[in-house]
matplotlib code that plots the C-alpha trace (Angstrom):
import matplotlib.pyplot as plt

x = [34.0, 32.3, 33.5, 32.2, 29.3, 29.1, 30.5, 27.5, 25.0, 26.8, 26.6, 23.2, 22.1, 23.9, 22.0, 18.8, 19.9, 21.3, 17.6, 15.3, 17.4, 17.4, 16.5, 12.7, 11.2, 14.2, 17.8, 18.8, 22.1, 23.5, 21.2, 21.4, 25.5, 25.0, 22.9, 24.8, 24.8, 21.5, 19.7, 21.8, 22.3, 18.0, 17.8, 20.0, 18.9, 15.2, 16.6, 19.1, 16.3, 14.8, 10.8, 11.1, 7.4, 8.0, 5.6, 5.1, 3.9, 2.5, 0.0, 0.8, -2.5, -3.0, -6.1, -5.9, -6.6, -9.6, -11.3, -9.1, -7.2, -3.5, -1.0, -0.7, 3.3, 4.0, 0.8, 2.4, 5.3, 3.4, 2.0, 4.3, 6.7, 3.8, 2.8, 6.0, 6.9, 4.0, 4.3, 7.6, 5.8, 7.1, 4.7, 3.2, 1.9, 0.7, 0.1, -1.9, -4.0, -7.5, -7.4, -5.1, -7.5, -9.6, -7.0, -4.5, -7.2, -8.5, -4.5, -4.4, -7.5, -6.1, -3.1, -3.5, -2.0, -3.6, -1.9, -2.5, -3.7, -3.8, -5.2, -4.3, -6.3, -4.2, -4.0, -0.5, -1.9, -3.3, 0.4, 1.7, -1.2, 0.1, 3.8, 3.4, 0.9, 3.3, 6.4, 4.4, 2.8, 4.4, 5.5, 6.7, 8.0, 11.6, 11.6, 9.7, 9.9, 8.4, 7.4, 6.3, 5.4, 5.5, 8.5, 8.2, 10.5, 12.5, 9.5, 8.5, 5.6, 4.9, 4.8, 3.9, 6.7, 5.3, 5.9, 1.9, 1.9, 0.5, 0.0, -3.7, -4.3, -1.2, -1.0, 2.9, 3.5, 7.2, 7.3, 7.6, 10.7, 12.5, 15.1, 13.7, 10.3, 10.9, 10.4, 12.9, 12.6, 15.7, 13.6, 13.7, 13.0, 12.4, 11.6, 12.6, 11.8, 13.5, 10.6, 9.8, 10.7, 14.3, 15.5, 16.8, 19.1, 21.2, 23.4, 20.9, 22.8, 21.7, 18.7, 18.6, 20.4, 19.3, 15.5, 13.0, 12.0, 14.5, 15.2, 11.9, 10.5, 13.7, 13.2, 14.2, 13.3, 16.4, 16.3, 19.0, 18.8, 17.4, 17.1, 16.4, 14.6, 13.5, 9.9, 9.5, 7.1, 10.6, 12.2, 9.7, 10.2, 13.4, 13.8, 12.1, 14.2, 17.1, 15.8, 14.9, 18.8, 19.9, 17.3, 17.6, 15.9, 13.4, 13.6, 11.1, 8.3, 8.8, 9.0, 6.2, 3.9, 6.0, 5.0, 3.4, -0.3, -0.2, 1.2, -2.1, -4.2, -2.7, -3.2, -6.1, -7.7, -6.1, -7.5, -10.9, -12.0, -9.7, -9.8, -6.0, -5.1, -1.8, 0.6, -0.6, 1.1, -0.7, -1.6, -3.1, -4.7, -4.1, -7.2, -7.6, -5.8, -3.6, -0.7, 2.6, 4.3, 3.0, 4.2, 2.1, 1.8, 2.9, 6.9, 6.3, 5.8, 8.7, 11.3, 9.6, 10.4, 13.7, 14.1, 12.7, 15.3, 18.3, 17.6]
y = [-7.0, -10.0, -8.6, -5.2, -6.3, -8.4, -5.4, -3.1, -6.3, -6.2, -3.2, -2.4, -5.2, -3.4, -0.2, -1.9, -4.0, -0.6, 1.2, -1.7, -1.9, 1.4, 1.9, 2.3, 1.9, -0.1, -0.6, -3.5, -2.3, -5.3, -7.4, -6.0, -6.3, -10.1, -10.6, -8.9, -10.4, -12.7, -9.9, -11.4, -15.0, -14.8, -13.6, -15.9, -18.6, -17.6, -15.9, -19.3, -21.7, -23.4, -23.3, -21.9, -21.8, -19.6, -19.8, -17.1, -17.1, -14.0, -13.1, -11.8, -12.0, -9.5, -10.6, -7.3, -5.4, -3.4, -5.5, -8.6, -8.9, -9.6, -6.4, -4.6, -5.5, -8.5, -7.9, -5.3, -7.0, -10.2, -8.7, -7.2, -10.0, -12.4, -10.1, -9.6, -13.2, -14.4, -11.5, -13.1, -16.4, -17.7, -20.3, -18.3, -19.8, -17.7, -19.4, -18.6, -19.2, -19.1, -16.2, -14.3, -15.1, -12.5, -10.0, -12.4, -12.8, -9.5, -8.4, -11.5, -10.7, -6.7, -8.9, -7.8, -11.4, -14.6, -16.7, -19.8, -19.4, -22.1, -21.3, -24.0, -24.6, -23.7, -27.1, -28.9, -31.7, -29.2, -27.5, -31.3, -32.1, -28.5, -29.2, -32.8, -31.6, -28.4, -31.2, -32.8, -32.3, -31.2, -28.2, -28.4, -25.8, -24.7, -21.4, -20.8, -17.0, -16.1, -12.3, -11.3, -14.5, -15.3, -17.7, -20.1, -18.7, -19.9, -21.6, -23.2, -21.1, -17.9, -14.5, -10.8, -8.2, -7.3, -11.3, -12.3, -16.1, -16.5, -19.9, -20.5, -17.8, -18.6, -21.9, -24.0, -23.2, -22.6, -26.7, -25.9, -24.4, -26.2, -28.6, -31.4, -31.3, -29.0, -29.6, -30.0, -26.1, -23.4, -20.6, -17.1, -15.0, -11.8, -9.8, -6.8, -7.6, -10.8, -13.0, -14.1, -16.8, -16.5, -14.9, -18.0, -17.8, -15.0, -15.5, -15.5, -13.0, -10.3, -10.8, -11.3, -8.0, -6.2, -6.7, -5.8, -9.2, -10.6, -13.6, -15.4, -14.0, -14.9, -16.6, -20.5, -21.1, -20.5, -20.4, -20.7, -16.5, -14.4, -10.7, -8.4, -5.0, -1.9, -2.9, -6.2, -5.4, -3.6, -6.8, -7.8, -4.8, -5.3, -9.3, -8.5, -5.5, -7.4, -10.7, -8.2, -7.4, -11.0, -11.7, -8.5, -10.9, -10.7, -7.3, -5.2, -8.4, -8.3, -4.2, -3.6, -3.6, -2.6, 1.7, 3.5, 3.2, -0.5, 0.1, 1.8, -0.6, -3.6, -1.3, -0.4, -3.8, -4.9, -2.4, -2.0, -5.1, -7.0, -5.2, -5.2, -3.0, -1.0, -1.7, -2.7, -1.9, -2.7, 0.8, 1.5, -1.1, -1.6, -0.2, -0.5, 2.4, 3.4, 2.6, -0.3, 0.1, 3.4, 5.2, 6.6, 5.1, 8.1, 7.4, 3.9, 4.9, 6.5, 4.0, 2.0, 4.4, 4.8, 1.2, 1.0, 3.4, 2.0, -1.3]
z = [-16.7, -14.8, -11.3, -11.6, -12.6, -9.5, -7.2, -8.6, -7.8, -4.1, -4.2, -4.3, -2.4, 0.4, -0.2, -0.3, 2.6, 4.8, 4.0, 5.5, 8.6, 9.8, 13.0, 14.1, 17.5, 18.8, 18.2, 16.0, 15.1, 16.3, 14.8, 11.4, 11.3, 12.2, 9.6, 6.6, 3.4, 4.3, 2.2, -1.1, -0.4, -0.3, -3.6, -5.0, -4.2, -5.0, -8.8, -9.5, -8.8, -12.3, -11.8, -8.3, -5.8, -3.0, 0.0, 2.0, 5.9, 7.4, 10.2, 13.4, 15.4, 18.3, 20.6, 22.2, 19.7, 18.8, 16.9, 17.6, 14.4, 13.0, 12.3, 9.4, 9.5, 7.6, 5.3, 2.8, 2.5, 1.7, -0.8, -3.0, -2.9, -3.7, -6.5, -8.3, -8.2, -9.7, -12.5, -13.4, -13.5, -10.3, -8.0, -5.1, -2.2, 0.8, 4.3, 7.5, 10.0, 10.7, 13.3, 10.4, 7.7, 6.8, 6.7, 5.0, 2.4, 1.9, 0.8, -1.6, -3.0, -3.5, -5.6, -9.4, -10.3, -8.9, -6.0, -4.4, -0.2, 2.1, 5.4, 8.8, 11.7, 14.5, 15.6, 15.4, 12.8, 10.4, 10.5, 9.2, 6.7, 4.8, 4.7, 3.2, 0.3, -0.1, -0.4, -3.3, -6.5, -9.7, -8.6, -5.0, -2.5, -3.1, -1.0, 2.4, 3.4, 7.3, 7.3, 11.0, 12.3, 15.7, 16.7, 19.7, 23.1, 25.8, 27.1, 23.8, 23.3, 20.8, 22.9, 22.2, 22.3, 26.0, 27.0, 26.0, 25.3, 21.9, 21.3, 21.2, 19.0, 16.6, 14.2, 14.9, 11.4, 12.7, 11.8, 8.2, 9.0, 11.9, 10.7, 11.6, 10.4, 7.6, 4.0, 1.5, 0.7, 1.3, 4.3, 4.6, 8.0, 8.2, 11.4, 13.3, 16.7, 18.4, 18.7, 14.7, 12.7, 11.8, 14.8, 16.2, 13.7, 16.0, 18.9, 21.6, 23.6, 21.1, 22.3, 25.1, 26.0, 23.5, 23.3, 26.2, 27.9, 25.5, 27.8, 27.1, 24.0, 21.8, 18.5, 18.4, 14.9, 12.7, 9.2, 6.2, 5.2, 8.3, 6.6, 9.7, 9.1, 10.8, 10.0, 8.6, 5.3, 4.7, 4.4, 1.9, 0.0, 0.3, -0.5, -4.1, -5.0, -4.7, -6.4, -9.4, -9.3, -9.1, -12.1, -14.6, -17.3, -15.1, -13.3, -15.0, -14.4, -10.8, -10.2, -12.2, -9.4, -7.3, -6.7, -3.8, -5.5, -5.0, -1.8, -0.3, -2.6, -0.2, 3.2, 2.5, 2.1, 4.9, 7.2, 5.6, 4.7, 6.6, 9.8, 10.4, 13.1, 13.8, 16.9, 19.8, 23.1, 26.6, 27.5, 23.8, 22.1, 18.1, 16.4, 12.0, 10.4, 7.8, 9.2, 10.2, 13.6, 14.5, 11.3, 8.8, 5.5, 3.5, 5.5, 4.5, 0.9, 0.7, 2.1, -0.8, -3.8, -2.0, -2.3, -5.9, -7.0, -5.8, -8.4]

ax = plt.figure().add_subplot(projection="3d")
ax.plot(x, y, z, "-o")
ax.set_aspect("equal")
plt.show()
């Protein structure tokens, strides 16, 4: 009895796990079969762990765009995970930086359960002062989950998909997730592009030769779970669904929100109040609209009921 109910888990993990990989504006064939299985081992560890706090990083700034502002990818899927873990009573914490912060903001405010926000400076030191308080208190950081944030390269800086260095515009808050000057928290990455946080967790070749400019913009930050996704508010979607299967106590507290209609609540603030703009690409600037990576919300609503309904 206790192993098929552990195949049907697996089982739909994999479902979830084969619908936020599929294939978008590039192929990440590759890149999904590596990373099999991450999608599971996510949720477990977040669902197993006894008065979890899960930070969340998003914010992928675009200076280019029209207004200057971060993308609408990474925001959605901020903000259902942040909502249905602090339904189920788990810590929230969401993380960015100043250039990210109105539009960061305006999504946590659209949240119809309260989380904590900590904005950085994007100065190196700011970066240190947050992972040290996250480390502390009486309920520290157990989980840190990257959702389209920029990764440094080759060249030890943050770049654009085109090769665009990022790094004044974009906070180091990779530190809170390098090995070395990490906290003592189990990370998440989740990206669909090469060049975000987790992606360094890949064999660099795939890349490399997979990715256009591949060779420089290439992820170093690894992570312990890299769940890689067609478009990465998918992952988000995605990383939730299949914590509510690892936690059926809990399943119906962190779906609740979870529904199309909160869907356009979050993308709505993001692009109306918070001026969050659409893909940007050098010969069409991002401009705000309802939409992620060049595909209309309505398509994005539906790979989320399709989601919903394979829990």
């Amino acid at each position: 009895m206790l192993y098929k109910k552990e195949k049907a888990v697996n089982e739909k993990i994999a479902r979830i796990e084969a619908i936020i990989g599929r294939k978008v504006k590039r192929d990440i064939g590759q890149m999904t079969e590596w990373a099999k299985g991450n999608l599971a081992r996510a949720a477990e560890s977040i669902a197993a762990t006894p008065k979890a706090h899960v930070g969340i990083v998003t914010g992928f700034y675009i200076k280019h765009a029209e207004p200057p502002s971060p993308e609408t990818d990474g925001l959605n899927g901020t903000a259902h995970l942040a909502a249905g873990l602090a339904n189920a009573g788990i810590e929230v914490t969401v993380i960015t930086d100043a250039p990210c912060a109105k539009a960061v903001w305006s999504v946590v405010d659209a949240l119809p359960v309260p989380v904590n926000l900590e904005i950085t400076s994007v100065a190196e030191s700011s970066v240190v002062r947050l992972g040290k308080y996250l480390a502390a208190g009486d309920r520290p950081m157990t989980h840190l989950v990257a959702i389209e944030r920029a990764s440094p390269g080759s060249d030890g800086k943050p770049h654009r998909e085109h090769g665009w260095d990022m790094s004044r515009e974009t906070a180091p808050l990779h530190l809170l997730f390098d090995a070395k000057t990490k906290g003592p928290w189990y990370t998440i990455g989740i990206g669909d592009g090469g060049n975000e946080i987790g992606m360094g967790s890949l064999p660099k070749e795939i890349i490399e030769t997979q990715i256009p400019n591949g060779q420089l913009i290439a992820a170093t930050t690894a992570v312990d779970s890299l769940i890689v996704a067609g478009v990465s508010n998918w992952g988000g979607y995605g990383l939730l669904a299949a914590t509510a299967i690892m936690k059926p106590a809990a399943r119906d507290a962190l779906l609740h929100h979870f529904n199309r209609e909160m869907d356009h609540r979050y993308l709505r603030a993001a692009v109306e109040t918070g001026q969050a703009v659409d893909d940007s690409r050098v010969d069409r600037p991002g401009r705000p609209q309802m939409s992620v990576d060049r595909i209309p919300w309505e398509q994005h609503a539906e790979l989320l009921e399709e989601i919903a309904a394979a829990t």
